[in-house]
VEXDREN-2710 file (C-alpha; in Angstrom, 1 decimal):
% VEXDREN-2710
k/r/px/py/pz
1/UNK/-15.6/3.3/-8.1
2/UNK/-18.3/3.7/-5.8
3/UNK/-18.7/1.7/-2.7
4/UNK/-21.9/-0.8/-3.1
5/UNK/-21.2/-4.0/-1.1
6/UNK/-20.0/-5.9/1.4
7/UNK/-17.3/-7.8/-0.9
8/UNK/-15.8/-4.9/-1.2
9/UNK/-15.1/-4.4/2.4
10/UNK/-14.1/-8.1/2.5
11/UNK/-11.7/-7.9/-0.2
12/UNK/-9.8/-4.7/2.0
13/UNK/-9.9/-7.3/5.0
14/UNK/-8.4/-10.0/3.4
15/UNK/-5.6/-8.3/2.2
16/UNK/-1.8/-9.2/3.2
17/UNK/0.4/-6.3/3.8
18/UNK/3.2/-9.3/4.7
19/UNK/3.9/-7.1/8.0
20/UNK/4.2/-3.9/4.9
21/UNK/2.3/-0.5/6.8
22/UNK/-1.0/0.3/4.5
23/UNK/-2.6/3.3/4.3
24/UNK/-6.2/4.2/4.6
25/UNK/-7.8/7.4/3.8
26/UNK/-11.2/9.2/4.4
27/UNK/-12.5/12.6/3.6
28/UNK/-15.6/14.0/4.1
29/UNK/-16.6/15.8/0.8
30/UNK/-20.4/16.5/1.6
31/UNK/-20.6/19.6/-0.2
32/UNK/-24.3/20.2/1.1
33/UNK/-22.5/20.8/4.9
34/UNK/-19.2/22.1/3.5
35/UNK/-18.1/24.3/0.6
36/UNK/-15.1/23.5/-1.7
37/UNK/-12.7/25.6/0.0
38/UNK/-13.3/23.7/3.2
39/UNK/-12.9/20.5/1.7
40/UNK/-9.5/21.7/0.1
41/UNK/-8.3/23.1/3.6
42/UNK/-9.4/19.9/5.3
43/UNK/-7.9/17.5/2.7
44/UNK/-4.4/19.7/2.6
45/UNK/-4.2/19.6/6.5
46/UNK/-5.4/15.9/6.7
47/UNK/-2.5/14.9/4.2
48/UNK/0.1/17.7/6.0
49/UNK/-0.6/15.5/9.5
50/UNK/0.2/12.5/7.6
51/UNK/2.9/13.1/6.2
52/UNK/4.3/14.3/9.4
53/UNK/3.3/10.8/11.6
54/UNK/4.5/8.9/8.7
55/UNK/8.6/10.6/9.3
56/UNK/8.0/10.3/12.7
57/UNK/7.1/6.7/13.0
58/UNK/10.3/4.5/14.2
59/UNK/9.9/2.3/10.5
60/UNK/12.3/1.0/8.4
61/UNK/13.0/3.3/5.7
62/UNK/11.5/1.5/2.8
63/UNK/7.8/1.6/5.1
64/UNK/8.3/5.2/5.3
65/UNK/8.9/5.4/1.8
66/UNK/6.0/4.0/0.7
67/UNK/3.8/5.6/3.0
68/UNK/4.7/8.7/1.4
69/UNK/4.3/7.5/-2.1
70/UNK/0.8/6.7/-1.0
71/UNK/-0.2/10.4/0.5
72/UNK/1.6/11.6/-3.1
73/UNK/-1.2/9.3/-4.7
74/UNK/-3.9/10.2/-2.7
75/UNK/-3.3/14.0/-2.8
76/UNK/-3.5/13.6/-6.7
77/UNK/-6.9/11.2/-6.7
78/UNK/-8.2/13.6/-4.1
79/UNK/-7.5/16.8/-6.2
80/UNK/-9.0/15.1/-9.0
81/UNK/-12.2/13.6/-7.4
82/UNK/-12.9/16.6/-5.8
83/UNK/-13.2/18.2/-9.6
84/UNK/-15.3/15.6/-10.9
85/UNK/-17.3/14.0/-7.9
86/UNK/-20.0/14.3/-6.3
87/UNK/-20.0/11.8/-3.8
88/UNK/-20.5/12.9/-0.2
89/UNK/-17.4/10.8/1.1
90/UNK/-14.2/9.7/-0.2
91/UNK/-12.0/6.8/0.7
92/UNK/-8.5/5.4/-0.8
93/UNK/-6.8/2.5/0.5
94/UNK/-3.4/1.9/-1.0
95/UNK/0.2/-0.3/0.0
96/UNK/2.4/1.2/-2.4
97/UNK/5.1/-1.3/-1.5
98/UNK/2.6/-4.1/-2.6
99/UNK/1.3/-1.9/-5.3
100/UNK/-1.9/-2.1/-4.3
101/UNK/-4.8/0.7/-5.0
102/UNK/-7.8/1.2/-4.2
103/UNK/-10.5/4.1/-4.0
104/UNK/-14.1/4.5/-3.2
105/UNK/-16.8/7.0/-3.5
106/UNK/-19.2/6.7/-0.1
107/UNK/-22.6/7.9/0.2
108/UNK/-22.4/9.1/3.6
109/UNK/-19.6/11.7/4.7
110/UNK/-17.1/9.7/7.2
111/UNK/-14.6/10.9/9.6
112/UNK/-12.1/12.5/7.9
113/UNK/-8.7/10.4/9.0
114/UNK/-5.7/9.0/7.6
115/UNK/-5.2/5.2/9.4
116/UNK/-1.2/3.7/9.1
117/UNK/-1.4/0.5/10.2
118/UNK/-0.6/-3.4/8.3
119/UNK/-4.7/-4.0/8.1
120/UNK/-6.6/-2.0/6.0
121/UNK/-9.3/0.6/8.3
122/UNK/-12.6/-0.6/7.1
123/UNK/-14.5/-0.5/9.8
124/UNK/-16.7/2.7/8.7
125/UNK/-17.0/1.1/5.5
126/UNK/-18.9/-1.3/7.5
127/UNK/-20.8/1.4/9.2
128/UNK/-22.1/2.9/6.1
129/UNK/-23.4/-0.3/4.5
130/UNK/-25.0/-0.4/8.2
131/UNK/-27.4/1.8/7.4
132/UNK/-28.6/1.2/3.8
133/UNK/-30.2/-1.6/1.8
134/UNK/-31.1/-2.2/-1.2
135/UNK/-34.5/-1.4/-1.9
136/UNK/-36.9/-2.5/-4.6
137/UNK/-40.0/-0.1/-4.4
138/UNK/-43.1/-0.8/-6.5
139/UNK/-45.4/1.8/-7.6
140/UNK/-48.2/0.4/-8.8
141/UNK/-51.6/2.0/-9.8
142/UNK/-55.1/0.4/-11.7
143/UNK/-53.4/0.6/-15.2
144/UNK/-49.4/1.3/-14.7
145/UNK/-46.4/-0.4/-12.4
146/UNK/-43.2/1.4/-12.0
147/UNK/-40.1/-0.2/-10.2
148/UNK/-37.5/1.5/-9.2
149/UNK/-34.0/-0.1/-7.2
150/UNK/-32.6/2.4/-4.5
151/UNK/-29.2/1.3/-3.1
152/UNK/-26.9/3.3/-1.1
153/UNK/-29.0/7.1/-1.5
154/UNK/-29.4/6.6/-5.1
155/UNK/-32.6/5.4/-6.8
156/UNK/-32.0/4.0/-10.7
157/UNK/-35.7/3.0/-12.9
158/UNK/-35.5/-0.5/-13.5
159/UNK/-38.9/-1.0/-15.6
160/UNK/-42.5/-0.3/-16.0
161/UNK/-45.5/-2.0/-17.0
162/UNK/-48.8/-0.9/-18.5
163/UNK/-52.0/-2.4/-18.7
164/UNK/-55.5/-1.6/-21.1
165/UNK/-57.8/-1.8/-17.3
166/UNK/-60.7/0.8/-18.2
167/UNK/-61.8/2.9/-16.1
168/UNK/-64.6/2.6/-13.1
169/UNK/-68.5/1.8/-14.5
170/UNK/-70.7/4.3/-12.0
171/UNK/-74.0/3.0/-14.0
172/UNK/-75.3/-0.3/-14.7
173/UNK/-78.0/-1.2/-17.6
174/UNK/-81.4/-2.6/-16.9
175/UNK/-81.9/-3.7/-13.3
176/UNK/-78.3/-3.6/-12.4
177/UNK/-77.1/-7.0/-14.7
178/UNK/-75.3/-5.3/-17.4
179/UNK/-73.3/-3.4/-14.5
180/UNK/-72.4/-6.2/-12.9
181/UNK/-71.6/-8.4/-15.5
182/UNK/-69.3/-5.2/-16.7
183/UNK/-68.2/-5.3/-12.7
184/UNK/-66.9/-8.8/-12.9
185/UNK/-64.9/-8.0/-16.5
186/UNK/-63.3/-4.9/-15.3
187/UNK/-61.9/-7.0/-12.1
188/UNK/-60.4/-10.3/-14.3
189/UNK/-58.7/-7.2/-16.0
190/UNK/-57.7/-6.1/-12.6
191/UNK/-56.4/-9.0/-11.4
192/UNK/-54.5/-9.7/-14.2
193/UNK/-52.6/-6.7/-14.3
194/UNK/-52.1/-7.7/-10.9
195/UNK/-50.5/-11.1/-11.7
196/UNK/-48.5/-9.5/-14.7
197/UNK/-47.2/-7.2/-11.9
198/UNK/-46.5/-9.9/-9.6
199/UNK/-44.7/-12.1/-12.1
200/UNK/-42.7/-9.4/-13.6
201/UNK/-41.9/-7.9/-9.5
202/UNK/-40.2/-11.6/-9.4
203/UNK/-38.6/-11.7/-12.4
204/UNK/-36.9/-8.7/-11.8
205/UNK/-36.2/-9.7/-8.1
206/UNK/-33.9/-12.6/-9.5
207/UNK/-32.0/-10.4/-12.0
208/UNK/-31.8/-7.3/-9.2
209/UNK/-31.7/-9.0/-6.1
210/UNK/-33.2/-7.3/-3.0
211/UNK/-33.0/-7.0/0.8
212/UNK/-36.1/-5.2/1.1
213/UNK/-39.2/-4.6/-0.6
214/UNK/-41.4/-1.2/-0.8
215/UNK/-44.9/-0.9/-2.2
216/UNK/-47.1/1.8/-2.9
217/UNK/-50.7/0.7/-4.5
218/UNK/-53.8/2.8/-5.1
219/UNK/-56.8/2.6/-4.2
220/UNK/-56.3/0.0/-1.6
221/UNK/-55.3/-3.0/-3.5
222/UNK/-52.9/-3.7/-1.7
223/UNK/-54.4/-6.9/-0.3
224/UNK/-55.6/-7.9/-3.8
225/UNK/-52.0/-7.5/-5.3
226/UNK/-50.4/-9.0/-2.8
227/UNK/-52.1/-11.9/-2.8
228/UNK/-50.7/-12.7/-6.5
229/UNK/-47.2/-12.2/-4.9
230/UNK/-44.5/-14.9/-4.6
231/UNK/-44.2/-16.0/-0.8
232/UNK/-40.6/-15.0/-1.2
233/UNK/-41.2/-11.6/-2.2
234/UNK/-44.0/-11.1/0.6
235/UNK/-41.4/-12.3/3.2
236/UNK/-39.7/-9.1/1.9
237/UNK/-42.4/-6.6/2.0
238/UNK/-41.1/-3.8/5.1
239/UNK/-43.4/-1.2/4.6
240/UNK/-45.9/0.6/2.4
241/UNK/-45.1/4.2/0.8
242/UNK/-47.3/6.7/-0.3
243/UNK/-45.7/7.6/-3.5
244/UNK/-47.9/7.2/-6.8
245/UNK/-46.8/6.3/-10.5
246/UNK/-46.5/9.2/-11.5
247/UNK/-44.3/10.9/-8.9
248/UNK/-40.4/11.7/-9.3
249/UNK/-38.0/9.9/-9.0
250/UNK/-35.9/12.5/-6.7
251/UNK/-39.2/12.8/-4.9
252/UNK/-39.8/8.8/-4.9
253/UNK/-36.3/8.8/-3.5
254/UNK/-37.1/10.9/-0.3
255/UNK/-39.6/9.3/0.7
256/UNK/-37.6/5.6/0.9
257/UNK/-34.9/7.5/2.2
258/UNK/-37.3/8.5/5.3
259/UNK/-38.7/5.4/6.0
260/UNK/-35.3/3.4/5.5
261/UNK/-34.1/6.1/8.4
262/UNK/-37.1/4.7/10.1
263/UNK/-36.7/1.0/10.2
264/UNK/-33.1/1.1/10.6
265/UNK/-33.1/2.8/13.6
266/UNK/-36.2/0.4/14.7
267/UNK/-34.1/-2.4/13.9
268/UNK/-30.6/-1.3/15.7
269/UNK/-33.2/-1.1/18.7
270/UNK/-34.4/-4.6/18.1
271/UNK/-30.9/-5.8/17.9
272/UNK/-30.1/-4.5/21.3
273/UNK/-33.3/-5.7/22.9
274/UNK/-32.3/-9.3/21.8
275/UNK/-28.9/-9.0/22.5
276/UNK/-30.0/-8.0/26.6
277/UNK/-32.5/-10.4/26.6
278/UNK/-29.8/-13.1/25.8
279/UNK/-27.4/-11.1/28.8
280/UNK/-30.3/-11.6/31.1
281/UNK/-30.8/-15.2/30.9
282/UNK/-27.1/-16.6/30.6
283/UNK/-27.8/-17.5/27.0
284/UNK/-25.0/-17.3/23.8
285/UNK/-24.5/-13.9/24.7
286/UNK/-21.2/-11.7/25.5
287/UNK/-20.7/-7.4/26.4
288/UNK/-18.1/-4.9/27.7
289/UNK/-14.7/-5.0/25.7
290/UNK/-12.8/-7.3/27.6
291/UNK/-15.2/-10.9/27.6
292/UNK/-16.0/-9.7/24.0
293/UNK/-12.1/-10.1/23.2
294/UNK/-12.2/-13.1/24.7
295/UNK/-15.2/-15.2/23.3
296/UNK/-13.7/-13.8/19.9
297/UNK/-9.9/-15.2/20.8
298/UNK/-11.9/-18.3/21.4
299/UNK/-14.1/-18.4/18.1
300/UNK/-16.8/-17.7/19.2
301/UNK/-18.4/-15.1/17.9
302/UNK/-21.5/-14.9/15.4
303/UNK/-22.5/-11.3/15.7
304/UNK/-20.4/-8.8/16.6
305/UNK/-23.0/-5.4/17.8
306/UNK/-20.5/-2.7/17.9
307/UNK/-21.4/1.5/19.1
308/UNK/-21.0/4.3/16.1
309/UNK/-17.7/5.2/16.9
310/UNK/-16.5/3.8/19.7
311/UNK/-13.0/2.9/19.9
312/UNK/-10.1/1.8/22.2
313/UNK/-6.3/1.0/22.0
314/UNK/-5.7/-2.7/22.5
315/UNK/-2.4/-5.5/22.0
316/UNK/-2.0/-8.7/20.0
317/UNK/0.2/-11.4/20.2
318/UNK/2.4/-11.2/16.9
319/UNK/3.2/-15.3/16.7
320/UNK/-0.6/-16.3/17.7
321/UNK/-3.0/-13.3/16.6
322/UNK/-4.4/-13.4/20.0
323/UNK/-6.1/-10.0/21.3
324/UNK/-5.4/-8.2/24.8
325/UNK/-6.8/-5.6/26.0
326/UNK/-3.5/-4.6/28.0
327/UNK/-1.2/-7.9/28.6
328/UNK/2.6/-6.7/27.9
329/UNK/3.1/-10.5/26.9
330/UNK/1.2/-13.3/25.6
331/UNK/0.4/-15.7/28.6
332/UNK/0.2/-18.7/26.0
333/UNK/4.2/-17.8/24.1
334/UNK/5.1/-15.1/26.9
335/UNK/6.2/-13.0/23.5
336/UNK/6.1/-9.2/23.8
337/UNK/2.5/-7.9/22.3
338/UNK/2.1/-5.4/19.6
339/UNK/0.2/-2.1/20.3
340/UNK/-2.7/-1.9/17.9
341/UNK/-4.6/1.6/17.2
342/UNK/-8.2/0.2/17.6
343/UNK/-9.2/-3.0/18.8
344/UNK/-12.2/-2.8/18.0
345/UNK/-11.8/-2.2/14.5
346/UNK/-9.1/-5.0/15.2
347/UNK/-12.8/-7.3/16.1
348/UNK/-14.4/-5.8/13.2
349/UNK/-12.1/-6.9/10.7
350/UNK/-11.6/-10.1/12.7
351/UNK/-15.6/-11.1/12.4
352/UNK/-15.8/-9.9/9.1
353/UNK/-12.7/-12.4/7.8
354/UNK/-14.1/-14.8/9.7
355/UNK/-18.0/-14.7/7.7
356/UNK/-19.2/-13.2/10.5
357/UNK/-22.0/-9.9/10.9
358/UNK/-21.2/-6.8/12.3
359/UNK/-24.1/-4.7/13.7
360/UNK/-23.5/-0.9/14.2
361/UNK/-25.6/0.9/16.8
362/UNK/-26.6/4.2/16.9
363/UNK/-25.8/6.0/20.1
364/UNK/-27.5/6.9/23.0
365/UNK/-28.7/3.5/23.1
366/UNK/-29.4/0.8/26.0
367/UNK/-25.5/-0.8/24.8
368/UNK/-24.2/1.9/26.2
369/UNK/-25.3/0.1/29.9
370/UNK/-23.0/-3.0/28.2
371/UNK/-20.2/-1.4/27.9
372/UNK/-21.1/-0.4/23.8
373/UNK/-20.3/-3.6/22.8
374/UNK/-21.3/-7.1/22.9
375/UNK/-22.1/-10.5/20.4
376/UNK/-24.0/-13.1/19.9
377/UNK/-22.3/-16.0/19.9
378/UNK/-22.2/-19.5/17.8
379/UNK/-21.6/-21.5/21.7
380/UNK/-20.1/-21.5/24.8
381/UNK/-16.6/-23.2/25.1
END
């Protein structure tokens, strides 16, 4: 199955292992950076480390079991995929004691890792639907359209349109009045290609919804088009391409690919600028690890904005779910607190259970100053 939304990370999130260790599973297979035999070699030694944490963690037996029942699995799926796929990442997430499966094809080659733990590791799930979204680019010329949906690196035809516009009239008849009555026909034909385009751009918007909305338009009518657009579709317009009707797709698919690149990292920039702004004035703002923890102990987080990457070992209270960064006990039950692996992908997971967002940020950036994290925040208890 390949990965495409953000339900899919939710349903990983929600799942209860019932205090059962899960195991999660990436592998970079992006065979235009690495050739099959390094894939193999990375894949075997991945699993080899595995297996060998998974004896030597102090589990019952029936945990350790099962963890090994799921690197059994995932060496098979793996051996497999690698034969048929090719996907530039792969990721399996499976509780063999709750027979529970699941495996992904990813866009983007992740880390390669294998995660024990009794939450599913998501978080560069999250990361790689960070930077994508789906796209509806318009190609439209005097007498064709073409639409085409690009999701996740890959760009599918979803329809075309063609229209009987003639072509340009250089001469008009006797003292110019033929010409311009010809003039005037040629642009109601225009402009009802135009609205045919419009209409069709929103019909197709409610059977393939979009994020974002490309257009490329000859002979600058874009203004003219546009004007015959739904408001909701024109809310959605982030940038104009240069590609024409007739281009490829693979080469149709470049150029989105570019400019996505583009206003992605634009808008990881605007994210942060808000996010100091906020700092700055005292507002419903929070950064550095440990107030971050907090405001989300206390429910207060929105918007979790989150470094590529960055990571640190953390605690929880087992009866309350509370999160420290190093408290041996729970002040509010004065239990003994659990070591967790990654806190932050502890926050993550946390948000995203909780209908939250989760902004990745692309380092070197200005969080870094803010400890490379921080959240906006619903209010201030």
């Amino acid at each position: 199955m390949k990965f495409q939304s953000r339900s899919q990370i939710e349903a990983m999130a929600k799942f209860k292992s019932q205090g059962d260790l899960v195991t999660s599973f990436y592998l970079d297979t992006d065979k235009g950076r690495l050739n099959r035999k390094e894939i193999q070699l990375a894949l075997k030694n991945l699993l080899n480390d595995a297996k060998a944490r998974a004896c030597g963690l102090a589990a019952a037996k029936n945990k350790t079991e099962s963890l090994l029942r799921d690197l059994d699995l995932i060496a098979d799926h793996s051996g497999r995929a690698l034969a048929s796929s090719n996907a530039a990442g792969l990721a399996v997430f499976s509780c063999s004691q709750r027979k529970f499966w699941q495996a992904l094809e990813l866009p983007h080659g992740p880390r390669s890792r294998v995660v024990f733990d009794t939450n599913f590791y998501v978080r560069p799930l999250a990361a790689i639907l960070d930077k994508y979204s789906s796209i509806c680019a318009l190609l439209l010329s005097r007498r064709e359209a073409r639409w085409y949906d690009i999701s996740m690196g890959e760009i599918k035809a979803l329809d075309e349109l063609k229209s009987d516009v003639p072509g340009r009239v250089r001469e008009g008849g006797f003292e110019g009045t033929e010409g311009k009555k010809i003039e005037r026909h040629l642009d109601a034909k225009l402009q009802d290609h135009f609205k045919k385009t419009a209409q069709r751009t929103f019909d197709l918007s409610k059977k393939h919804p979009f994020e974002w909305f490309f257009i490329s338009c000859e002979d600058n009518h874009g203004a003219d088009f546009e004007g015959h657009l739904h408001s909701y579709l024109r809310e959605k317009i982030k940038a104009r391409i240069h590609s024409h009707v007739g281009d490829s797709p693979t080469k149709v698919l470049q150029e989105v690919l570019e400019v996505e690149a583009r206003l992605k990292k634009a808008e990881e920039e605007e994210t942060v600028r808000k996010l100091v702004a906020e700092l700055e004035r005292g507002g419903l703002a929070a950064s550095g690890l440990r107030d971050t923890i907090h405001r989300l102990n206390q429910f207060e987080v929105q918007s979790l904005v989150v470094t590529h990457n960055f990571s640190k070992p953390g605690r929880i209270c087992p009866t309350h779910k509370i999160f420290y960064l190093d408290e041996l006990k729970c002040p509010v039950c004065d239990k003994k607190t659990d070591v967790v692996q990654d806190i932050v992908d502890e926050a993550i997971e946390t948000v995203l259970k909780r209908n939250g967002t989760v902004k990745h940020i692309t380092p070197p950036s200005k969080l870094d100053r803010y400890g490379q994290i921080g959240a906006f925040l619903k209010y201030k208890a």
